[in-house]
C-alpha positions as CSV (number, residue, x, y, z in Angstrom):
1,X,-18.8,4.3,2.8
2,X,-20.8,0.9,1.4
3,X,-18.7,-1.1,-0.8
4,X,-20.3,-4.4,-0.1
5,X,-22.7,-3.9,-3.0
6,X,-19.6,-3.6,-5.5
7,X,-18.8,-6.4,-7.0
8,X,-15.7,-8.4,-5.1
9,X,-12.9,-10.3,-6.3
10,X,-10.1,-11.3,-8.6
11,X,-11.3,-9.2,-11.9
12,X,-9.8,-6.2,-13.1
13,X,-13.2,-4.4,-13.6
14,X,-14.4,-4.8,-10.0
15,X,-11.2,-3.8,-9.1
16,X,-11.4,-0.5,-10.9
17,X,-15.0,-0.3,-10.1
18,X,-14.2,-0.2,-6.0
19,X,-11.3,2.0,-6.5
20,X,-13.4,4.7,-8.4
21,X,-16.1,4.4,-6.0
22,X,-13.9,5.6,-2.9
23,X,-12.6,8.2,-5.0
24,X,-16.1,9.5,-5.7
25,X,-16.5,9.3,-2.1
26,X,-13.7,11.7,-1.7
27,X,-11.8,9.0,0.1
28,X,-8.8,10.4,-1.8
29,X,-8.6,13.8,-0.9
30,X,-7.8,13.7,2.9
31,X,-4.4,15.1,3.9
32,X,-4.2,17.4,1.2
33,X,-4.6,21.0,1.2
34,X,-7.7,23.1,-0.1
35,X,-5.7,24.8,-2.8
36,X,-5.0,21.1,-4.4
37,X,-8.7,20.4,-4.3
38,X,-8.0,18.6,-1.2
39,X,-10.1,18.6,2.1
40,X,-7.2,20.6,3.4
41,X,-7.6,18.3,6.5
42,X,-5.2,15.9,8.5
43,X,-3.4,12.7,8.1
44,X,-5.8,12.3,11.4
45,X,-8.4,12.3,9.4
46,X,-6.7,10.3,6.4
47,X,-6.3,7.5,9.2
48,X,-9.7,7.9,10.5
49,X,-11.4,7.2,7.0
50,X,-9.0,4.8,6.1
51,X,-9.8,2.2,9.2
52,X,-13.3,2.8,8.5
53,X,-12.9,2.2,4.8
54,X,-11.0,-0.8,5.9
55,X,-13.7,-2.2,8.4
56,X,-16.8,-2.0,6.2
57,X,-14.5,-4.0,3.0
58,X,-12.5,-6.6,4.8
59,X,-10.6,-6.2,1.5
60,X,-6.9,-6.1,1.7
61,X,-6.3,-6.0,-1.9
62,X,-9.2,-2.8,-2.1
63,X,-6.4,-1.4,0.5
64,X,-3.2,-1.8,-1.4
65,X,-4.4,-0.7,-4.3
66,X,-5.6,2.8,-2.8
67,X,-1.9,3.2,-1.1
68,X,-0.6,2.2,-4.1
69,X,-2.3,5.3,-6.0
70,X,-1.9,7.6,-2.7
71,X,1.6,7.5,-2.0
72,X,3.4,6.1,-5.7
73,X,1.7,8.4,-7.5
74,X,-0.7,11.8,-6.4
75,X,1.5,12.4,-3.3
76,X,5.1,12.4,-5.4
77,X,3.1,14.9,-7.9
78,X,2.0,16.9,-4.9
79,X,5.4,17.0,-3.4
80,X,7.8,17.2,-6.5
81,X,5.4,17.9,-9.6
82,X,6.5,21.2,-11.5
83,X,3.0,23.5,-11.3
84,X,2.4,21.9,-15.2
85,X,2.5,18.3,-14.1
86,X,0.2,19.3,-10.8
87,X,-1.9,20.8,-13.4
88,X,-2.4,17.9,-15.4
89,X,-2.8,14.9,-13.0
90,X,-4.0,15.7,-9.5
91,X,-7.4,16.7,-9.6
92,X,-7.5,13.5,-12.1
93,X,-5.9,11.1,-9.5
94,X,-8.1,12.4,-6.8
95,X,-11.5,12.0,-8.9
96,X,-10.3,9.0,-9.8
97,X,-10.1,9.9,-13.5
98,X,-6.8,8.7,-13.5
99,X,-5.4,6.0,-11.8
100,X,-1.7,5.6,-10.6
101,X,1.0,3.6,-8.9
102,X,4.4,3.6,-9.1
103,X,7.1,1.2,-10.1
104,X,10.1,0.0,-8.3
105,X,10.8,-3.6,-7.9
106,X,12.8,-5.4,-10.6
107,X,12.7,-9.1,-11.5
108,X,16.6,-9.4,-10.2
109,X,16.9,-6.7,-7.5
110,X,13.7,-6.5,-5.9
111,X,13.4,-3.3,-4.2
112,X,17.1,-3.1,-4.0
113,X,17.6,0.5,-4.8
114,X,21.5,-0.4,-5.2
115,X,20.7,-2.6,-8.0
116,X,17.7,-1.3,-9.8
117,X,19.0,-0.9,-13.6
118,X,16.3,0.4,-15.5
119,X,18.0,2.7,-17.7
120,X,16.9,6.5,-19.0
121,X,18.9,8.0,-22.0
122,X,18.2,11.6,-22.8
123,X,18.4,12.5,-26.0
124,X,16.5,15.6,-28.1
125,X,13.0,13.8,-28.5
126,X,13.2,13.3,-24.4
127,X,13.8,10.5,-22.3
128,X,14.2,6.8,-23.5
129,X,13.7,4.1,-21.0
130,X,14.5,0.1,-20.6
131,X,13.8,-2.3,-18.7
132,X,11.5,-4.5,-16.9
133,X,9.6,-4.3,-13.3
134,X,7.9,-7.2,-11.6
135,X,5.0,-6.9,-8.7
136,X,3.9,-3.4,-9.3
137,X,0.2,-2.7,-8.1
138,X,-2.3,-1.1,-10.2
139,X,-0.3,-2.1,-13.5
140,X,-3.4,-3.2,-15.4
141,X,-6.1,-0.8,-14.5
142,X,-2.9,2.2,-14.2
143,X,-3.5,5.2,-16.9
144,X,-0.1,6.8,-15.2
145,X,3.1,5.2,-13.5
146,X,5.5,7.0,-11.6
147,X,8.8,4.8,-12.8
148,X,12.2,5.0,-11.5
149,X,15.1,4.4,-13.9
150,X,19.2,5.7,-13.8
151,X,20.0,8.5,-15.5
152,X,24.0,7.9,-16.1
153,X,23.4,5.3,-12.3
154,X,21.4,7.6,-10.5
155,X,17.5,7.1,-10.4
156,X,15.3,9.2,-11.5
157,X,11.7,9.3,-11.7
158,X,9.3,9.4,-14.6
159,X,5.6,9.4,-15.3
160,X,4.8,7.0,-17.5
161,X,1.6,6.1,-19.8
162,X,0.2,3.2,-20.1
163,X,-0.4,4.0,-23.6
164,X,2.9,5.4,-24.5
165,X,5.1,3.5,-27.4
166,X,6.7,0.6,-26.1
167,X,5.1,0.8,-22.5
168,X,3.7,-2.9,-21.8
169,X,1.7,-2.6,-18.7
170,X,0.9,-6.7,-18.1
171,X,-1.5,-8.2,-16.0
172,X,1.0,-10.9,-14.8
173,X,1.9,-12.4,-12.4
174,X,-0.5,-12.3,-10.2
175,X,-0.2,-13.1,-6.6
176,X,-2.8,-15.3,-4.4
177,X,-2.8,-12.7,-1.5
178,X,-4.5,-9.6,-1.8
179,X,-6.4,-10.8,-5.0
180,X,-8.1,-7.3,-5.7
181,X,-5.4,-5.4,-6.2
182,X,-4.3,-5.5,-9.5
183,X,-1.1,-6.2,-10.6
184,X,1.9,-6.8,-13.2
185,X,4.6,-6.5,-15.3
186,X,6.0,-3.3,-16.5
187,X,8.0,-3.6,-19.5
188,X,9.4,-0.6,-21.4
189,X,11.3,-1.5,-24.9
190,X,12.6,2.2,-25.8
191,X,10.0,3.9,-24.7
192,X,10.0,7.6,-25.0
193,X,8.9,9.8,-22.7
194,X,8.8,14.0,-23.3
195,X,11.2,15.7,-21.4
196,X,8.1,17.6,-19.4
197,X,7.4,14.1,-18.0
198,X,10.5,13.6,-15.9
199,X,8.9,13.8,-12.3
200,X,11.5,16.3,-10.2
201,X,15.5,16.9,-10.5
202,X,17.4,14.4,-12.2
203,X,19.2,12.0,-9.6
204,X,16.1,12.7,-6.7
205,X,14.8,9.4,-7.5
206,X,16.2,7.6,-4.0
207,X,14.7,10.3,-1.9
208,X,11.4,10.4,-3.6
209,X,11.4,6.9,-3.0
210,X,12.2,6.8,0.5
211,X,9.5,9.5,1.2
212,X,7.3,7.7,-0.9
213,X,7.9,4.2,0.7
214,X,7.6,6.0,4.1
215,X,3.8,7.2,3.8
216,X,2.6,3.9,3.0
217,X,4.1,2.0,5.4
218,X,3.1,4.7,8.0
219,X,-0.2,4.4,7.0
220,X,-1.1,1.3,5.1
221,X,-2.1,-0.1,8.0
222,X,-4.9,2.1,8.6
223,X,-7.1,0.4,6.6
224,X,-6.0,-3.0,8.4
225,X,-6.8,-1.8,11.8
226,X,-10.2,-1.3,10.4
227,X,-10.0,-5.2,9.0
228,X,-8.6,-6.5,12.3
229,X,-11.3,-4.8,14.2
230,X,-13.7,-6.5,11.8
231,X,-12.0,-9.5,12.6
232,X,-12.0,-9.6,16.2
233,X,-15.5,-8.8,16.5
234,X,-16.0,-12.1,14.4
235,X,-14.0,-13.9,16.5
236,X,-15.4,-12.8,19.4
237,X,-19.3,-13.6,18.1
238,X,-18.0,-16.9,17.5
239,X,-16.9,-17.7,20.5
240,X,-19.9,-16.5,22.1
241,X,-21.8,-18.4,20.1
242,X,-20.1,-22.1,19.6
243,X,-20.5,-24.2,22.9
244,X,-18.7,-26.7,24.1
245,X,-19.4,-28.8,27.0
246,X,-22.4,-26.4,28.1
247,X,-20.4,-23.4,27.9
248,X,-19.5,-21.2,25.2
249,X,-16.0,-21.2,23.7
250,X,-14.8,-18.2,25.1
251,X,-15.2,-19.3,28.4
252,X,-11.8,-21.6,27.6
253,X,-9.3,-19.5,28.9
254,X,-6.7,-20.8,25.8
255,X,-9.2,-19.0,23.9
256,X,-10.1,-15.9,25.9
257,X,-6.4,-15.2,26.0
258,X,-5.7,-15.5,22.1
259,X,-8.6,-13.4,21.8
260,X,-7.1,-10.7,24.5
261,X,-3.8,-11.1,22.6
262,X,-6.0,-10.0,19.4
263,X,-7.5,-7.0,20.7
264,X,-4.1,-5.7,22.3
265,X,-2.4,-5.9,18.5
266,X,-5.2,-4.1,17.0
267,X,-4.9,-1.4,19.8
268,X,-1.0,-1.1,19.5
269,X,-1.2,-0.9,16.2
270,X,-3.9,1.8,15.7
271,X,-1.6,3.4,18.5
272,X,1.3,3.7,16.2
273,X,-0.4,4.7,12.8
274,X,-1.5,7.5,15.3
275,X,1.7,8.1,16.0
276,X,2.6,8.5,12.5
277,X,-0.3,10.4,11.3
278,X,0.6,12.9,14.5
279,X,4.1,13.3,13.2
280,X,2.8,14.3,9.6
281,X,0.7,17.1,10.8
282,X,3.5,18.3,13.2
283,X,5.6,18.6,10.0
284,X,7.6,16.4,11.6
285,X,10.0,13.5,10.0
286,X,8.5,9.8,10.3
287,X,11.4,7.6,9.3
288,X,11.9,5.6,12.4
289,X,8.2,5.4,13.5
290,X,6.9,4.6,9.9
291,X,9.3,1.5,10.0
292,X,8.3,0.7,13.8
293,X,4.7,0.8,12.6
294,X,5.1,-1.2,9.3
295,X,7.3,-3.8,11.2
296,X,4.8,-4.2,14.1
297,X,1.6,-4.1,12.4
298,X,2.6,-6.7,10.0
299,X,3.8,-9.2,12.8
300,X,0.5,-8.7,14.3
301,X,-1.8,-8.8,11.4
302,X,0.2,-12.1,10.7
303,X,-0.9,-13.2,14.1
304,X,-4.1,-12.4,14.5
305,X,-5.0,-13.7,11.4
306,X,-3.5,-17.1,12.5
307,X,-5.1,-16.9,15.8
308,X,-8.5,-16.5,14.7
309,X,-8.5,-19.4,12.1
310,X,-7.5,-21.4,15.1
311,X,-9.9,-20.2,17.5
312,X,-12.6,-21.1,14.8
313,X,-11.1,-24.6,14.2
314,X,-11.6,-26.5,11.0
315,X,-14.1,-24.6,9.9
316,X,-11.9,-21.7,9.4
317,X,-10.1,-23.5,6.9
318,X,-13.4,-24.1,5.0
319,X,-13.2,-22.9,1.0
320,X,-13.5,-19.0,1.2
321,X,-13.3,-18.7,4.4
322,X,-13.0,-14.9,4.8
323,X,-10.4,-15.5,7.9
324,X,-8.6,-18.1,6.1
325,X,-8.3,-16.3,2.9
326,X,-6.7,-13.0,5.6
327,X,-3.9,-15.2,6.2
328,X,-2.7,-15.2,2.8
329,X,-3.0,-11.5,2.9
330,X,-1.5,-11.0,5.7
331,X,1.7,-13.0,5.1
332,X,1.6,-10.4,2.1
333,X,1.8,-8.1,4.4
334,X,5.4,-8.8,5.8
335,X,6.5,-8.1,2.1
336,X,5.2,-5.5,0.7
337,X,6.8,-2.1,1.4
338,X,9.7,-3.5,2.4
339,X,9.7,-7.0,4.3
340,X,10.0,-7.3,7.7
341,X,13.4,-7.5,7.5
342,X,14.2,-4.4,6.1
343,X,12.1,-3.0,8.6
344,X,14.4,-3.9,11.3
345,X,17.6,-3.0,9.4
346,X,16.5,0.6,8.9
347,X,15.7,0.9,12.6
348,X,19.1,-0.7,13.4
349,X,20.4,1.9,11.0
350,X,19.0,4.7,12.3
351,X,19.8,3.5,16.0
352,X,23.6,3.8,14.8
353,X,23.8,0.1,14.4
354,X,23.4,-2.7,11.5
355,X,24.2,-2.6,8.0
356,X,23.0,0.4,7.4
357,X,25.2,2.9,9.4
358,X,28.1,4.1,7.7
């Protein structure tokens, strides 16, 4: 798949433009069976066109907003969508007729789920929401939003338009790491949403999440392997390349090593997204590993990132920079789906141990 002919960057068009053109390219329909329009293939395969996706863009942002629209919204609808809702919206988010995300994070709780407080009321005209959500991707180029409010404290999920009454979908704030992927704001000032649009049983809201939260960090990182390839294999042309003294820079074995250390992360990593994507098709749950992966991968993309700028001295630090600029993203990276701390206290939890184990 060519994207370097789309146009790149911090605009909301180009944004939308590189999104539609992976959908076009069916990028979006891996993992998903034949009777859903899918390619009624593996997440194998999902992995496989995601590093390869993620090697020919060096585009982080590209990447978050793809998972973004996989796993917040056309995976929920797949998984907990009544045969109406299916109906309506996944063949759309698949073409990329319609684009999704979902929203979680709050300006006060971040992705608490303890302390979320959007609220839902139902009354006879359907469900009327409130409240405010912060850092949610896709917000200004999103036609849908899966959002998750309490229903009398217990969260539920609903898809949301950004056209509805009293839906604000903003294009601020912004972030300076993964600059293509569009985000915002969601505000909702008694918005009403029909009844048919609450998205599975009232009160499922933490387990769709969870689920939800589970895919991407599984396989987010698909597409980075693909960039960290890219990214050794610049490193390593550099090295071969600059000389110093007579030789060339990778004959320094402080260099050589950093670049070893490089090329064992990217292995490991694609080793666990393997894992994961091995779990899916054995129907098999991915809790643990999907945490392992997230919390590994984004250690090592952190890393690498900082070991190639170093390797390539101060003119990795030059103004746009590709490596330089992957540093930014890939302290992003630590954060989104869960930091790296949460990471470990879900592993800890499910070990028995930490703060999670009751």
């Amino acid at each position: 798949m060519d994207t370097n002919d789309l146009p790149c960057g911090g605009n909301h068009t180009a944004s939308l433009q590189r999104l539609l053109h992976c959908a076009q390219q069916g990028l979006l329909k891996h993992a998903i069976h034949s009777n859903r329009g899918g390619y009624g293939n593996r997440f194998t395969d999902l992995v496989d066109a995601h590093e390869a996706l993620g090697k020919d863009s060096q585009d982080p942002g590209l990447l978050l907003s793809i998972n973004a629209h996989l796993w917040g919204a056309l995976f929920p609808l797949l998984n907990y969508g009544n045969p109406q809702q299916q109906g309506d919206y996944i063949n759309k988010l698949m073409s990329g007729l319609l684009v999704g995300g979902h929203a979680i994070t709050e300006p006060q709780a971040g992705s608490d789920l303890n302390a979320l407080a959007m609220k839902a009321i139902n009354t006879d005209s359907g469900f009327l929401l409130n409240g405010h959500k912060r850092y949610i991707t896709n917000t200004p180029i999103a036609d849908i939003l899966v959002v998750y409010a309490r229903i009398d404290d217990k969260l539920s999920a609903f898809i949301v338009h950004h056209d509805d009454i009293g839906a604000h979908f903003l294009d601020s704030p912004q972030v300076t790491a993964c600059r293509s992927a569009p985000m915002g704001d969601v505000i909702l000032e008694n918005c009403l949403v029909p009844a048919d649009r609450q998205l599975g049983r009232s009160g499922s809201g933490n387990m769709m999440i969870q689920q939800a939260l589970e895919l991407e960090r599984a396989f987010i990182f698909a597409g980075i392997c693909g960039i960290m390839d890219w990214q050794l294999d610049y490193v390593i042309k550099h090295s071969r390349e600059r000389r110093v003294n007579g030789v060339h820079l990778g004959k320094n074995q402080a260099i050589s090593h950093k670049i070893a250390d490089m090329k064992l992360r990217l292995d490991t990593t694609r080793l666990w997204v393997k894992e994961c994507a091995r779990l899916k098709d054995g129907n098999k749950r991915i809790t643990m590993a999907s945490a392992q992966t997230k919390l590994f991968a984004a250690e090592a993309f952190l890393q690498s990132s900082l070991d190639a700028v170093h390797i390539l001295g101060a003119c990795g630090l030059q103004q746009n920079n590709p490596l330089a600029e992957l540093v930014h993203d890939a302290l992003a990276s630590r954060l989104f789906s869960g930091s790296s701390e949460i990471q470990k206290n879900i592993i800890a939890a499910l070990l028995g141990t930490g703060d999670g184990y009751k």
